[in-house]
SETI-875688 format. One record per residue (C-alpha): residue number from 1; x, y, z; residue in one letter. Coordinates in steps of 0.05 Angstrom, whole numbers, plus 5000, padded with zeros to 4 digits. Layout:
N
  num     X     Y     Z  residuo
  NUM     X     Y     Z        a
...
***
This chain:
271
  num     X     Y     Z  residuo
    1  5462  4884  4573        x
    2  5512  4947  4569        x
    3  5580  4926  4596        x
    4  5580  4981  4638        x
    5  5508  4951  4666        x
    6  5515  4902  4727        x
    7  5475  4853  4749        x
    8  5469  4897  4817        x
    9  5448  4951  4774        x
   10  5402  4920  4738        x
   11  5365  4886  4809        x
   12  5362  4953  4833        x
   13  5329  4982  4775        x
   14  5281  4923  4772        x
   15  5261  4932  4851        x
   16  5261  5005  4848        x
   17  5208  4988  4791        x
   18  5164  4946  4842        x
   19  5107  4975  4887        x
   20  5153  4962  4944        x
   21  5223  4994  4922        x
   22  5187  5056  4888        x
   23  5168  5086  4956        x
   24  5242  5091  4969        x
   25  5227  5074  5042        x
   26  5270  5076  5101        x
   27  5269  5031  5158        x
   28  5304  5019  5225        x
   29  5286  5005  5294        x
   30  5296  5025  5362        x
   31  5279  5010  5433        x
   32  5233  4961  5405        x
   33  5192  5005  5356        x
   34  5198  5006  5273        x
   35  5220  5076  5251        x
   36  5209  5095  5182        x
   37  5222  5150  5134        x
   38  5196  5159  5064        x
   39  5194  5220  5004        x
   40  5131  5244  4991        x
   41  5130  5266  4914        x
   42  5083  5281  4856        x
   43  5079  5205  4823        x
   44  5049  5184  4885        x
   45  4991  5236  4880        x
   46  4917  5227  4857        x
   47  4915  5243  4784        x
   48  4896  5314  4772        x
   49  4905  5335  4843        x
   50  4962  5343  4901        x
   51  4933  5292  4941        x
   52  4979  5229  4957        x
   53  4946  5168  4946        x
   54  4915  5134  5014        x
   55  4932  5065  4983        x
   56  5010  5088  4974        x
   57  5006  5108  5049        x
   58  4975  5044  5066        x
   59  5041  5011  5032        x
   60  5086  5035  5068        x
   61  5048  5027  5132        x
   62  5046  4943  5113        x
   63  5116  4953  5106        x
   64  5129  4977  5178        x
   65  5076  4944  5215        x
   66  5094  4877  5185        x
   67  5174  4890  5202        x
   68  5183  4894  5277        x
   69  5243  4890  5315        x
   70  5243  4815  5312        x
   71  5242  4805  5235        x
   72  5191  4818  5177        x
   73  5114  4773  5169        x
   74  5076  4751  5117        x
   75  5019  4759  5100        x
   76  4974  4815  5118        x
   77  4908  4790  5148        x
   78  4873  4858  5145        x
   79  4898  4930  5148        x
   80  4860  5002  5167        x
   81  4890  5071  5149        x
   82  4856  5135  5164        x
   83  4875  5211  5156        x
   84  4869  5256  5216        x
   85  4894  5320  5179        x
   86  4912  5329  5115        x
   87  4975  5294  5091        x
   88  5021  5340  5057        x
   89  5036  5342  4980        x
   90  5121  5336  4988        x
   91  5167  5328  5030        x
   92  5197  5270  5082        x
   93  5148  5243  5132        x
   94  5155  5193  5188        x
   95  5126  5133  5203        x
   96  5136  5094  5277        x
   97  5104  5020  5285        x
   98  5087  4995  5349        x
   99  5067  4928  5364        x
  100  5001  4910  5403        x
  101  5002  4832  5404        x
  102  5058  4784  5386        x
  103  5015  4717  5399        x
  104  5034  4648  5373        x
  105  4991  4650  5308        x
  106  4983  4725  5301        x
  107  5021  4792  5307        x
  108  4974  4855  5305        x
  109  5015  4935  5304        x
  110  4995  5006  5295        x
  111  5027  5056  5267        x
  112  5031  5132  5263        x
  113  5046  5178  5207        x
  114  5078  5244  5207        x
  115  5121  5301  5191        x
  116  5163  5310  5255        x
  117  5130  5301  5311        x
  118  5103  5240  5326        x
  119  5050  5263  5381        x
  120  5014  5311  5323        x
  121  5006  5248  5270        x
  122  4970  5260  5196        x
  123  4951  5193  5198        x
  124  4933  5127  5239        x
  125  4939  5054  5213        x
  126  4926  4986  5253        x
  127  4942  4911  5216        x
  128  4940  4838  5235        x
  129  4984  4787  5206        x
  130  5004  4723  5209        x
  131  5057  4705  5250        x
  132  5102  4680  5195        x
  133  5169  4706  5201        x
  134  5205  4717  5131        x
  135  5263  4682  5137        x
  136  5301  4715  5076        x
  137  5294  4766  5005        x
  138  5279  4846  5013        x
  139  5245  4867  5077        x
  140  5270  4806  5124        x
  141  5290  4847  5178        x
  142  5284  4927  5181        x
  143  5339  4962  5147        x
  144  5397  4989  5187        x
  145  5386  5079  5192        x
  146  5410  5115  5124        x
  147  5398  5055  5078        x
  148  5332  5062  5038        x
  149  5306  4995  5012        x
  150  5307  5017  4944        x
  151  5318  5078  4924        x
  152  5276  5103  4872        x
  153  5337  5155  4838        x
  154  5335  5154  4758        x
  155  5272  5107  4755        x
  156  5210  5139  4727        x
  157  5154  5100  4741        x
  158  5110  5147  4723        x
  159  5056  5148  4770        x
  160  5028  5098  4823        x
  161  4965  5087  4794        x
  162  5019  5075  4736        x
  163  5055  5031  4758        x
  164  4997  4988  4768        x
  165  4971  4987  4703        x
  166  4899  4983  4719        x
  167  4843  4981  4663        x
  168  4778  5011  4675        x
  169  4727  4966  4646        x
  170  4669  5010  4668        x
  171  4637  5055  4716        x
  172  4673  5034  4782        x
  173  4710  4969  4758        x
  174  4778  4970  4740        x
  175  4825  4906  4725        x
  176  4895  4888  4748        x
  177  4942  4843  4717        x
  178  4992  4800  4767        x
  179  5041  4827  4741        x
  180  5120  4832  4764        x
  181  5119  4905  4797        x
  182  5062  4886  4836        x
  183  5076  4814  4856        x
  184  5093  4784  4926        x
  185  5139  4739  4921        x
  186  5142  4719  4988        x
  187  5067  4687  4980        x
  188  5051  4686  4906        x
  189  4999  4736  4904        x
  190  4998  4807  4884        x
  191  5027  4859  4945        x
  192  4975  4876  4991        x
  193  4980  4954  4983        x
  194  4976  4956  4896        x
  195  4913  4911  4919        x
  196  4885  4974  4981        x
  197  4907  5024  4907        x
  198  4866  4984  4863        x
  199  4805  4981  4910        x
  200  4814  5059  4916        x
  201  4817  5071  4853        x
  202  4758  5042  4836        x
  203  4718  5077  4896        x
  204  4740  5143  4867        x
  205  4722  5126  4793        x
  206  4649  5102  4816        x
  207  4641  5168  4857        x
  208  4667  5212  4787        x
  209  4597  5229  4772        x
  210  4582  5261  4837        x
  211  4648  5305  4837        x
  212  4721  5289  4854        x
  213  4730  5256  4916        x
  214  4786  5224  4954        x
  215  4792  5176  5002        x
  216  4805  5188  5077        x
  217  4798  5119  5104        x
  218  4807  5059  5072        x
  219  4815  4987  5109        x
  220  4829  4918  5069        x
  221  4819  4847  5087        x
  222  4852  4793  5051        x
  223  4813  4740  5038        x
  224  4843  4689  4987        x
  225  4910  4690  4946        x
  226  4910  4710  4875        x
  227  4902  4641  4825        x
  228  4890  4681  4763        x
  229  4935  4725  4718        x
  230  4891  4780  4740        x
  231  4831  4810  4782        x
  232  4778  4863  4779        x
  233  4756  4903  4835        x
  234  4686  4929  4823        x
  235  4659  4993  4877        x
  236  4601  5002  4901        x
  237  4574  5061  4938        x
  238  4536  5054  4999        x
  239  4474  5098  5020        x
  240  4481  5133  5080        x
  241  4466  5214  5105        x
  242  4534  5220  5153        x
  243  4592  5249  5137        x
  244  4639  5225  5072        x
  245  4605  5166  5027        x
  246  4635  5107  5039        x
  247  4647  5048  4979        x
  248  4650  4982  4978        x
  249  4699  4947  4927        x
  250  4707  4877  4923        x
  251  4770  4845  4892        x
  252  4757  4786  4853        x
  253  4802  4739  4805        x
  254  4776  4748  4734        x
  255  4740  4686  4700        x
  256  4679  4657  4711        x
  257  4690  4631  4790        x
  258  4703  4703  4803        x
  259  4732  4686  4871        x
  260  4735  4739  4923        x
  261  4809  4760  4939        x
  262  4801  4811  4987        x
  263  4750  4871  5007        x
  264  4764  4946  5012        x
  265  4723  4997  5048        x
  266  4733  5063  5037        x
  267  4705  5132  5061        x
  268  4720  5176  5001        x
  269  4701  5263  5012        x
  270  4701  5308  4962        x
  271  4776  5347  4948        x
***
């Protein structure tokens, strides 16, 4: 390491790296909501398009639905993000968490998405978790106003879909390795928004044929944790004559058990 390097530099460069840190995400709270602010920019787009990724908006919405006031929980139990309007391409948005139910074994929030005012959101999100309070590491309590969890200056990742490093195996199924950036370390699993980014992903390759699509609502329920260095979500579309097609893509571990991790359904439309 550089002597000019430190060990603080090097931490932030490695969590900037991570799934988490990349979204450069600011959090604080007040009068018993979770405020957040994040950057929208061109890595965390579709590929080919101007379109941010619904699974990258669906991280930072676990982030603030699973931080209340009261300290950070782990895990997610299932999560739902839909667009109302079109997100924009750039720029800062907001994000405001609510909480619906704090019970003894689970916590359930919503939370809004927008560019300034709250009342006129571009998106809608609702989550249950388990009501484990994390007790210590990044994202135990919300951050105090002006101080991003990680902010993602001078680290290229790339692209989300990047940053992943998914492998398309064939039509619709793409693999995931559990890999550092993408890991949750709180619960030894892989971070339950690269997992909502896989699943869409794989939606939107199985739909190529048909035209370019993108999802507009995608929800996620986590199942089981991750046992196996890596998993493959496979997408299949579902019939149906209403609006949007929607896509179901199972995440399994890879190996012959092929155990179900968790289950994305989207409702992709065409760009």
């Amino acid at each position: 390491m550089p002597a000019h390097v430190s060990d603080a530099d090097e931490d932030d460069a490695r969590w900037s790296a991570h799934i988490i840190g990349a979204l450069g995400l600011e959090l604080w709270s007040d009068d018993g909501l979770t405020h957040g602010r994040a950057t929208l920019r061109p890595d965390m787009w579709a590929p080919g398009t101007e379109v941010p990724r619904l699974g990258v908006l669906a991280t930072m919405v676990d982030v603030i639905i699973g931080s209340p006031p009261t300290g950070a929980l782990n895990p997610t139990v299932d999560l739902r993000i839909a667009l109302l309007d079109r997100p924009p391409s750039v720029g800062d948005i907001g994000l405001v968490g609510r909480v619906l139910k704090h019970g003894q074994r689970l916590f359930v929030g919503e939370s809004v998405l927008h560019t300034g005012d709250p009342d006129a959101p571009f998106a809608r999100a609702i989550a249950t978790f388990m009501n484990n309070r994390i007790s210590d590491g990044p994202g135990a309590a919300p951050a105090p106003p002006g101080v991003r969890q990680a902010p993602p200056d001078g680290v290229d990742i790339g692209s989300f879909d990047a940053l992943l490093g998914a492998r398309v195996l064939g039509r619709g199924i793409v693999a995931m390795d559990a890999h550092p950036r993408v890991s949750n370390g709180q619960s030894g699993t892989i971070q339950g928004g690269a997992q909502a980014l896989l699943g869409e992903i794989a939606a939107e390759h199985a739909l190529e044929p048909l035209g370019r699509y993108a999802s507009v609502d995608l929800e996620i329920r986590y199942l089981n944790r991750v046992r196996t260095e890596s998993v493959e979500a496979t997408a299949e579309v579902l019939l149906g004559d209403l609006s949007g097609v929607q896509v179901r893509v199972p995440l399994r571990e890879a190996g012959p058990d092929g155990r179900i991790v968790s289950l994305v359904t989207t409702t992709c439309r065409v760009l």
